[in-house]
C-alpha angles and dihedrals in degrees: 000000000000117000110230107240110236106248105260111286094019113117129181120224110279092016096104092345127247101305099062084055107107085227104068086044098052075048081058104044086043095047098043118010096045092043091054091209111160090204094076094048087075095048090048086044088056092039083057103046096265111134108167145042090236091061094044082047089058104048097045084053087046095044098032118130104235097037085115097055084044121227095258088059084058098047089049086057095050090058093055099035080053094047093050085050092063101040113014084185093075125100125215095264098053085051092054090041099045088047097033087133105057095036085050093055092042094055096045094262125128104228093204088068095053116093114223093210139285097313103049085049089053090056099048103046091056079056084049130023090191100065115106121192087243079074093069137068114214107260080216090064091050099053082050090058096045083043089058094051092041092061092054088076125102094218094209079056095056098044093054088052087048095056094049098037106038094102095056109093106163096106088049091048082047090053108050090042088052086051093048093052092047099053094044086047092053095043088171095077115066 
């Protein structure tokens, strides 16, 4: 006599036990996820061998979404998305010029050792008569460089992160604080 095979995600009772069913995960998904309440978060993280916060901490950040976009890239995008908010007129490159430190400090780069053209050089060295042009790097190649990791971005995908993201203001509060430091650290620079 041939045994009939269970259509695929069916499960009897006992075979893998309750919580394989696709009932008592929908009752999951219904109880914690659609809730959204954080609380349970910290109950389904338990269930599954998750302890900390540290080690919750880790796998979102492995199994994030956008890990591959990286979260400075995003916050990139959110400079200049806020800046075309305020003033739709500006290109790209006003933005990155108007907003050069904090990019600068964002992308690993110390803005106090990027030259913003001739006439700033110019300035600067009748401050200074040490300064040499090798010091700098061209404000030009910078905004390519912050062209290049703007285009990475979905921008549905931004825009998604943005909606969910745009009260959070601690990286701006950290920027602005790490400009701050740099330039009172290189005095010579005005």
């Amino acid at each position: 006599m041939r045994r009939r095979s269970r259509p695929p995600g069916k499960f009897a009772l006992g075979s893998k036990g309750i919580v394989e069913t696709k009932i008592f995960q929908q009752f999951l998904f219904n109880e914690f996820i659609k809730s959204k309440s954080w609380g349970a978060i910290e109950s389904i993280a338990k269930t599954n061998g998750i302890y900390t916060v540290e080690e919750l901490h880790k796998l979102i950040k492995e199994h994030s979404p956008i890990k591959s976009i990286g979260d400075v890239n995003m916050q990139l995008c959110r400079i200049i998305h806020e800046a075309e908010i305020k003033d739709p007129k500006l290109s790209f490159h006003a933005i990155c010029v108007n907003e050069m430190d904090r990019l600068c400090v964002l992308i690993g780069i110390d803005p106090t050792t990027v030259s913003r053209g001739e006439a700033w050089f110019k300035i600067q060295y009748a401050k200074n008569k040490n300064l040499k042009r090798s010091q700098f790097k061209d404000y030009k190649q910078v905004i390519k460089i912050l062209g290049l990791r703007y285009n990475r971005v979905d921008p549905k995908l931004f825009l998604t992160w943005y909606k969910q993201n745009k009260d959070i203001k601690d990286f701006n509060r950290f920027l602005y604080w790490m400009v701050k430091k740099l330039k009172s650290k290189n005095k010579t620079l005005k």
